[in-house]
RODO-2510 file (C-alpha; in nm, 4 decimals, decimal comma):
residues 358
     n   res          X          Y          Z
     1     x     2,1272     2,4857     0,2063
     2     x     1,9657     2,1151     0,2363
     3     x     2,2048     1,8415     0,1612
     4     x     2,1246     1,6950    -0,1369
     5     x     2,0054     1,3513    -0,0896
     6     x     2,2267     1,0065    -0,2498
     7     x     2,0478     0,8122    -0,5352
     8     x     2,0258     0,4138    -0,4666
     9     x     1,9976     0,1166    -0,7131
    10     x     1,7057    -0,1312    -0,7336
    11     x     1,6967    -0,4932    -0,6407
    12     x     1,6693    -0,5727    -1,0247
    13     x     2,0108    -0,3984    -1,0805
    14     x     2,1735    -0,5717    -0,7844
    15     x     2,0637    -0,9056    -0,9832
    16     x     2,1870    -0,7702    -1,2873
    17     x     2,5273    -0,6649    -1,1790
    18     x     2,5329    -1,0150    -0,9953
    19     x     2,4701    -1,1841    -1,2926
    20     x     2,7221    -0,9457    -1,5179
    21     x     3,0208    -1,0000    -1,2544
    22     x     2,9305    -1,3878    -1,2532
    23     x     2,9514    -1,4022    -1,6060
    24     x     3,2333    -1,2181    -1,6687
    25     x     3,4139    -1,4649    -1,3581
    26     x     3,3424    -1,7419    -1,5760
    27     x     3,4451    -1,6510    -1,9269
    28     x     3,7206    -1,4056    -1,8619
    29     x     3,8335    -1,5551    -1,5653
    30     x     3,8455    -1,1773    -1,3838
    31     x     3,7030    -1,1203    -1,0785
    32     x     3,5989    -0,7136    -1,0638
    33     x     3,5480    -0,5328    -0,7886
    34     x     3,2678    -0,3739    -1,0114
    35     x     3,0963    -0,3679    -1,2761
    36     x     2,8940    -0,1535    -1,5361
    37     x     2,5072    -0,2462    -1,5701
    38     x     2,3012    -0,1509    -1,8051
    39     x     1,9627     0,0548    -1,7464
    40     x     1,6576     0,0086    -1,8906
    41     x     1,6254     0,3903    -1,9981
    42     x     2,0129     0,4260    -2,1451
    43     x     2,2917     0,4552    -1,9528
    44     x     2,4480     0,2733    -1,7566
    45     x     2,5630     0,2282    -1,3682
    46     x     2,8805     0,1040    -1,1862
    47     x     2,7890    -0,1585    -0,9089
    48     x     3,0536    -0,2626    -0,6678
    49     x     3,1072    -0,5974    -0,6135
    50     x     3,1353    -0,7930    -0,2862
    51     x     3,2559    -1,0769    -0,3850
    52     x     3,2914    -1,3501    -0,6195
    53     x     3,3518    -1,7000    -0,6300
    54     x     3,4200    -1,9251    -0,8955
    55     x     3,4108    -2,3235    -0,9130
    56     x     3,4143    -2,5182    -1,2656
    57     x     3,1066    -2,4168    -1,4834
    58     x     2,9789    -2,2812    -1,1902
    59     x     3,0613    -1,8656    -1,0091
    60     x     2,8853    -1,6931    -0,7495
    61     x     2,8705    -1,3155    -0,7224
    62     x     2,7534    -1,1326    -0,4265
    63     x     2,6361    -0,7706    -0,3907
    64     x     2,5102    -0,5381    -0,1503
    65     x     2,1949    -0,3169    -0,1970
    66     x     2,2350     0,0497    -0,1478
    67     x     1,9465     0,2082    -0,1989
    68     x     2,0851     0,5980    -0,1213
    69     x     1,8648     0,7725     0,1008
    70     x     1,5882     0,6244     0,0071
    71     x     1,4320     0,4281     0,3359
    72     x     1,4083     0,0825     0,2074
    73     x     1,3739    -0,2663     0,3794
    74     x     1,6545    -0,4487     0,1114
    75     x     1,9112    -0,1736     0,1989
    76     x     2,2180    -0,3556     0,2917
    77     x     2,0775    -0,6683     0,2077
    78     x     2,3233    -0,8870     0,0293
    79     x     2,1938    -1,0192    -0,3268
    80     x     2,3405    -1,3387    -0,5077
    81     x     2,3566    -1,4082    -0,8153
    82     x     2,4951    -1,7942    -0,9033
    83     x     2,5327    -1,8461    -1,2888
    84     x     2,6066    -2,1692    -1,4231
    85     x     2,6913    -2,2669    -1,8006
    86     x     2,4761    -2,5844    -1,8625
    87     x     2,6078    -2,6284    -2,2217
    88     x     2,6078    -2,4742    -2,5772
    89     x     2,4281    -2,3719    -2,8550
    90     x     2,3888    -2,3939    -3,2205
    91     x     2,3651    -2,0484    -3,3248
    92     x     2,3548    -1,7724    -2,9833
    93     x     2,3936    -1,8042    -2,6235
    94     x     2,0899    -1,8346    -2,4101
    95     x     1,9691    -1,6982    -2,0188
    96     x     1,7508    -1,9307    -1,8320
    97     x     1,6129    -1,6815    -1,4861
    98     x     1,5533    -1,8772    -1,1380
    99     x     1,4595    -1,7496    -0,8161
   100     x     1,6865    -1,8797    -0,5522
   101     x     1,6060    -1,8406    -0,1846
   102     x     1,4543    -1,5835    -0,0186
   103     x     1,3226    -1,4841    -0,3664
   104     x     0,9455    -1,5193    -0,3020
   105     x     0,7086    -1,6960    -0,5165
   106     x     0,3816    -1,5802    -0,6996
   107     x     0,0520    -1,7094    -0,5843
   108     x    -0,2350    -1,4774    -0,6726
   109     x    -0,2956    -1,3602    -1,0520
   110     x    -0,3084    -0,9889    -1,1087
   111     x     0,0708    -0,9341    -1,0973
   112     x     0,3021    -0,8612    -1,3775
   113     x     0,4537    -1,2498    -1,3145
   114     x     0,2741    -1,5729    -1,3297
   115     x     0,1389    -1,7580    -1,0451
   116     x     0,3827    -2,0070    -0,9747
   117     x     0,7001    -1,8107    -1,0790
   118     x     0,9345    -1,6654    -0,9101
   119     x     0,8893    -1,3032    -0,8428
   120     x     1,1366    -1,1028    -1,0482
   121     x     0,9403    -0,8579    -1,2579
   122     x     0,9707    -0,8607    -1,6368
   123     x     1,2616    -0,5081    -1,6505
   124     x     1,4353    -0,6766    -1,3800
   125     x     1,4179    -1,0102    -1,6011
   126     x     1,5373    -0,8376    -1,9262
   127     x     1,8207    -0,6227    -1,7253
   128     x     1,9659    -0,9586    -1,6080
   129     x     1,9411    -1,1491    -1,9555
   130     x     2,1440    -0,8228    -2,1212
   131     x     2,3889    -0,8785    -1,8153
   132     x     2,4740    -1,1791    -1,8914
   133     x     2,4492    -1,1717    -2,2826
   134     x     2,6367    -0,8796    -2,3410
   135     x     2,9204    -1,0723    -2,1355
   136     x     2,8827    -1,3771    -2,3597
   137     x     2,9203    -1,1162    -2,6777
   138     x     3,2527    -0,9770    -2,5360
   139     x     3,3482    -1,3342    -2,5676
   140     x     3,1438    -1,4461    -2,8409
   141     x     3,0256    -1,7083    -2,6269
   142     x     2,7312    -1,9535    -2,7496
   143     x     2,6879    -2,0988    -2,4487
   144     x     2,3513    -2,1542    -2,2274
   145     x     2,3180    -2,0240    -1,9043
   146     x     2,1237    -2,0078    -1,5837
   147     x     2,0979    -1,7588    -1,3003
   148     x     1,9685    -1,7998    -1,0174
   149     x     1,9076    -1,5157    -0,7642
   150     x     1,9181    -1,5376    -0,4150
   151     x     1,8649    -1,2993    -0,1280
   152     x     1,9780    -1,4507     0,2332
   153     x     1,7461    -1,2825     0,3729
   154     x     1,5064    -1,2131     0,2317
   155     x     1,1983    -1,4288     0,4121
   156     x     1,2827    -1,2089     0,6927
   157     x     1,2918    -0,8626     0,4816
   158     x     0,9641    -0,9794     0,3149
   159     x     0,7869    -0,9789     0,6388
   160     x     0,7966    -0,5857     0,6461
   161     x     0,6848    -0,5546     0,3368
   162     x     0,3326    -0,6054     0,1268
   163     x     0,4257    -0,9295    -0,0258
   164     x     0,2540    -1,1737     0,2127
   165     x    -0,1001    -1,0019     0,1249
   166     x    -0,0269    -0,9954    -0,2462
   167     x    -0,0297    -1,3520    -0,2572
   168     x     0,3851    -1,3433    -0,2678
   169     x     0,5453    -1,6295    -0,0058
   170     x     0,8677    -1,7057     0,0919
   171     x     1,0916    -1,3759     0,0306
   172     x     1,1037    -1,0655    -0,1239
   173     x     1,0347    -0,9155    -0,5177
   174     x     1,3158    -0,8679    -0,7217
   175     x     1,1781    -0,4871    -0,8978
   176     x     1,2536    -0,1973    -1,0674
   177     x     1,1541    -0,0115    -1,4105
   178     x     1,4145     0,1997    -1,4201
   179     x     1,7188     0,0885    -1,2536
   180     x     1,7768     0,3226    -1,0049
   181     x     1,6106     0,4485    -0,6490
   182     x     1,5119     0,8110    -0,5883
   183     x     1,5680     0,9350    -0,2945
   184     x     1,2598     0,9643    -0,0908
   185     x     1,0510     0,8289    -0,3426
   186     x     0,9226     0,5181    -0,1177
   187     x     0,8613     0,3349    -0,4569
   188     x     0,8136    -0,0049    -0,3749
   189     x     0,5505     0,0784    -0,1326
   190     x     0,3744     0,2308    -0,3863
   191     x     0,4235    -0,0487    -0,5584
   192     x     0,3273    -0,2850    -0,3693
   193     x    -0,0220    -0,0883    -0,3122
   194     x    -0,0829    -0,0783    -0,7469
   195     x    -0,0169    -0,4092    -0,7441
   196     x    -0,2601    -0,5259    -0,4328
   197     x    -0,5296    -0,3238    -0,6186
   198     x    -0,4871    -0,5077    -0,9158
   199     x    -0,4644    -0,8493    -0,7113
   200     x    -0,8178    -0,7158    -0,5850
   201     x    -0,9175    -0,7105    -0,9544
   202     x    -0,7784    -1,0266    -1,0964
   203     x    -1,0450    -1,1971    -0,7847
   204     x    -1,3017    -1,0301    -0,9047
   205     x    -1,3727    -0,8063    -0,6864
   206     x    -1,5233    -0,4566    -0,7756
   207     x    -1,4608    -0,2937    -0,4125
   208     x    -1,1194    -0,2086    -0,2331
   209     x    -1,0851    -0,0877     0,1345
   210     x    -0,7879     0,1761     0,1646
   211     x    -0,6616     0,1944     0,5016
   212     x    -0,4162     0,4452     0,6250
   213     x    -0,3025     0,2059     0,9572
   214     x    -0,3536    -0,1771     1,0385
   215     x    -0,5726    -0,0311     1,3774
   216     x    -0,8545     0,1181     1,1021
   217     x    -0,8278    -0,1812     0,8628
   218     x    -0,9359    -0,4413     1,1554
   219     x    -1,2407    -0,2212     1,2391
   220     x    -1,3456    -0,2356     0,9052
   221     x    -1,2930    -0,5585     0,8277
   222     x    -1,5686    -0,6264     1,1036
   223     x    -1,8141    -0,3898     0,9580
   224     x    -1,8007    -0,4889     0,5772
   225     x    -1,6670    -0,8654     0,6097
   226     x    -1,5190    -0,8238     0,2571
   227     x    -1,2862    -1,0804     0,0973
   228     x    -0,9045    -1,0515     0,2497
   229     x    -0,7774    -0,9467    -0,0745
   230     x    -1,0297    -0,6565    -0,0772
   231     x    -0,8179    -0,5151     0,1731
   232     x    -0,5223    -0,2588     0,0578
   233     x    -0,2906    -0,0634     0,3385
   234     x    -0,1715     0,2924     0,1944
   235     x    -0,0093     0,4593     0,5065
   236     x     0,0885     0,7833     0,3958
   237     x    -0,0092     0,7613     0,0377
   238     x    -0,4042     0,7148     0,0078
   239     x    -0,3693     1,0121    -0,2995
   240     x    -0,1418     0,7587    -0,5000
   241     x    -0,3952     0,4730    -0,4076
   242     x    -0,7114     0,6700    -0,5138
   243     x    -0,5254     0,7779    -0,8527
   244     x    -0,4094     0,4586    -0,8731
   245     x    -0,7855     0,2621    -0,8669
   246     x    -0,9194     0,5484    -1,0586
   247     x    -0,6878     0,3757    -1,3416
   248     x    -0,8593     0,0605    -1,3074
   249     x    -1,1644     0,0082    -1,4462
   250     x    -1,2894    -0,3382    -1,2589
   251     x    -1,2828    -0,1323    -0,9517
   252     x    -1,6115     0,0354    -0,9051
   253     x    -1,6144     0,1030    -0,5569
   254     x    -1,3605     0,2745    -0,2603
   255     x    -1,3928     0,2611     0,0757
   256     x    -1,1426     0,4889     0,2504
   257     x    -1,0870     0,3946     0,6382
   258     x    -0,8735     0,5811     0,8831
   259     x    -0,8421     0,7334     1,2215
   260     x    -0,8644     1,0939     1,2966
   261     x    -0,5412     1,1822     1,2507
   262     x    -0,5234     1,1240     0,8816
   263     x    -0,9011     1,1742     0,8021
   264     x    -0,8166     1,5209     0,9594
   265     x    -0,5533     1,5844     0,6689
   266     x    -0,7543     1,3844     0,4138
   267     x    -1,0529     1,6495     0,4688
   268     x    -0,8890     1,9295     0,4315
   269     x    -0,6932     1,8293     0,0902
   270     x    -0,4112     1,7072     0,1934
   271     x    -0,3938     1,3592     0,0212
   272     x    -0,0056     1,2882     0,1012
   273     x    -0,0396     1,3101     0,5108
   274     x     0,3210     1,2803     0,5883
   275     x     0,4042     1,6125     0,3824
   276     x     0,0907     1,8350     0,5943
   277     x     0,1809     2,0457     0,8457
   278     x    -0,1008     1,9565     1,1203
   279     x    -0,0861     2,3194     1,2123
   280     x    -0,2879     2,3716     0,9192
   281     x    -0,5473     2,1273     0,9979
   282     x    -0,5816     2,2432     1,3490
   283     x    -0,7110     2,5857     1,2052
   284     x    -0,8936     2,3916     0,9842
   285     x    -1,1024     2,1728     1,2623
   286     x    -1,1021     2,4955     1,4773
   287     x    -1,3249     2,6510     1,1780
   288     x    -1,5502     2,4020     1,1745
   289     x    -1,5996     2,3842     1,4915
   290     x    -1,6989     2,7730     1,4519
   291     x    -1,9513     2,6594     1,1336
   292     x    -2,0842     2,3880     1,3983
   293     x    -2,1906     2,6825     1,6567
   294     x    -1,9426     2,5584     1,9199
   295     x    -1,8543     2,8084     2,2060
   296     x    -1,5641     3,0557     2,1457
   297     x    -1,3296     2,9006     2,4097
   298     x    -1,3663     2,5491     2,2741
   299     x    -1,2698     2,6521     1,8961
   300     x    -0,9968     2,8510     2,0602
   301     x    -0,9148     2,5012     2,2460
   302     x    -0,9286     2,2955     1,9016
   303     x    -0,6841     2,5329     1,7313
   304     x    -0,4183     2,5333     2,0221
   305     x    -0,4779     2,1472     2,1010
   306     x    -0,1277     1,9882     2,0639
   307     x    -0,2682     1,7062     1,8179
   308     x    -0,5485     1,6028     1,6090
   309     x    -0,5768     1,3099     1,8344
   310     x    -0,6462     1,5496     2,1398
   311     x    -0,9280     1,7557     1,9200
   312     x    -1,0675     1,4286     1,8721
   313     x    -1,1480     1,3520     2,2328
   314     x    -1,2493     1,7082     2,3220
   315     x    -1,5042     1,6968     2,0115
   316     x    -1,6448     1,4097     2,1685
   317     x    -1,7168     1,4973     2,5414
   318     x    -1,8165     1,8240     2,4279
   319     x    -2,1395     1,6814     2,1716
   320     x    -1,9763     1,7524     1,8920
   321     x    -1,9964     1,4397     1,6966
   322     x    -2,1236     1,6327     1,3828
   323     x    -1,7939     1,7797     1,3649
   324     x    -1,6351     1,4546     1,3264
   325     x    -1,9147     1,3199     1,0598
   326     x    -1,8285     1,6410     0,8499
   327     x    -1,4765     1,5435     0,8475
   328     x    -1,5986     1,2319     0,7311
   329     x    -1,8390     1,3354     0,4581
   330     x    -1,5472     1,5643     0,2954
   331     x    -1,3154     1,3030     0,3216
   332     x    -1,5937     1,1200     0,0453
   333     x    -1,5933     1,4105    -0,1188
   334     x    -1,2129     1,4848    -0,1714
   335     x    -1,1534     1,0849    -0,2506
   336     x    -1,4418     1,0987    -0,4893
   337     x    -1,2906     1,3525    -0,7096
   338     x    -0,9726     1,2130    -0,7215
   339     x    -1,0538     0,8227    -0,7932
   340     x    -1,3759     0,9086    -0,9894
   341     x    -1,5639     0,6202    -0,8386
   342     x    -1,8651     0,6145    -0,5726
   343     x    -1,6511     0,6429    -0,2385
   344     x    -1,7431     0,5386     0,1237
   345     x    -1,5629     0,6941     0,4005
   346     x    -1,5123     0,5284     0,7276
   347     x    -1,3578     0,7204     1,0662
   348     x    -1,2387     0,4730     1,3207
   349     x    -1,1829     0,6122     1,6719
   350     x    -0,8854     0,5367     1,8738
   351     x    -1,0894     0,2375     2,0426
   352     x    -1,1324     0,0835     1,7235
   353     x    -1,4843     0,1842     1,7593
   354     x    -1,6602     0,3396     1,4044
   355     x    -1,6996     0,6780     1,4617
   356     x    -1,8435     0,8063     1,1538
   357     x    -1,9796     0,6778     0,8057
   358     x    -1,9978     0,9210     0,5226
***
């Protein structure tokens, strides 16, 4: 029986239970170990705490990112939050939100924050104002405070992810709608690829250029010569991308780029490639090979070849480069139906030559 795989928490709720154990440092004067954060959904989670530190008006509360099994660049990263009464008011207490270091900063519109803000996303935002103000209730504070959140390293982590191309510089986004990571889900990448469509958008463009692998995007890039932000990398999820632009309604046009590899899964249906088995593709090429009149012996080679990658090379010192451009044309045709928009399919061959147009 499979192990069942952990559950993680967000980068929003590691500000949020920063903020809470902060707050709770500087009007209780307790330092927890953890703390109980409340999700945008119901519910609630306990965070552990790594540490705290408190000085004056001032406390600093440090946790660690788990984000379960879930394969995610912030795992392990350490997030702090530093919350700082600045006074008091009137009638209620009041949250001013700062992005520290290693926080990056918006610089493109077509994001859910601002250019020129700090990016932590509007749940993450409202999960650490509750933080702190349900503290201030337990102690029927009035006083105004600011949090900042800071992620040591988080110019590094941001590097290895989407943020640089979405117009986001200087660290990572503080995210989450829900609170909590599913295991496997690979949700910020996702993510990031919504939100680089809708960067596309917000620039006006009407075209986007889904790549499945930085080798396909630069061979495209010198056949259409389209504007940087035109440019979106899926990897393994070009079925969430086209579903994702078929939402948008500025976006009239998709070009989908790859190598043979993935155009070899994308053809024959399979729309998230790391779940396909390329067995099944093999058979796949090896029939239409067989619709393409090619010898016996060479289909029989296609379906026992070790990798698509290997078909590709015996398709083309055999003449069978109409093989390849039918892979390409029901690529089109598969994207089409699931985006809903004219479609242009591009195959790149491994030396970055084009290979086929469809």
């Amino acid at each position: 029986m499979p192990k069942e795989l952990r559950r993680g928490y967000t980068t929003g709720t590691c500000a949020a239970a920063g903020a809470k154990a902060a707050a709770l440092a500087l009007l209780g004067g307790k330092k927890r170990e953890a703390v109980e954060v409340s999700l945008p959904g119901g519910g609630s989670l306990t965070i552990p705490v790594k540490s705290i530190r408190v000085s004056g008006k001032r406390a600093r509360a440090v946790v660690i990112k788990d984000a379960g099994d879930d394969p995610d660049v912030t795992d392990k990263a350490e997030f702090v939050t530093e919350v700082v009464i600045t006074g008091e008011n009137r009638l209620r207490p009041s949250v001013r939100i700062r992005g520290g270091e290693g926080v990056g900063v918006v610089t493109k519109p077509g994001l859910k924050v601002l250019p020129g803000r700090p990016a932590i996303n509007p749940v993450p935002r409202k999960m650490i104002r509750r933080a702190v103000l349900e503290t201030a209730a337990a102690y029927s504070s009035r006083a105004a405070f600011e949090a900042t959140i800071s992620v040591p390293r988080g110019r590094e982590l941001a590097a290895k992810t989407m943020n640089p191309r979405l117009g986001i510089v200087g660290g990572i986004s503080i995210l989450g709608t829900t609170g909590i990571v599913e295991p496997m889900s690979l949700a910020a990448y996702t993510h990031s690829i919504s939100c680089a469509v809708d960067v596309a958008a917000a620039a006006g463009l009407d075209e986007v250029v889904f790549s499945t692998g930085r080798s396909s995007e630069k061979a495209v890039e010198k056949l259409l010569r389209l504007p940087e932000a035109a440019y979106v990398l899926t990897g393994d999820h070009m079925g969430f991308a086209l579903k994702d632009a078929a939402g948008k309604k500025r976006i009239r046009r998709v070009v989908v780029a790859g190598q043979f590899g993935k155009f070899t899964k994308l053809a024959s249906g399979h729309f998230e490639t790391h779940c396909a088995d390329s067995t099944v593709e093999l058979g796949f090429l090896a029939g239409l090979c067989e619709e393409a009149g090619a010898p016996k012996d060479l289909c029989g080679s296609v379906g026992a070849a070790n990798t698509a990658r290997e078909v590709f090379f015996i398709l083309k010192e055999n003449g069978l480069e109409g093989v390849l451009k039918e892979v390409c044309r029901l690529v089109k045709v598969n994207s089409r139906k699931i985006a809903g928009k004219d479609v242009k399919a591009v195959l790149v061959g491994y030396g970055g030559e084009i290979a086929a147009v469809a």
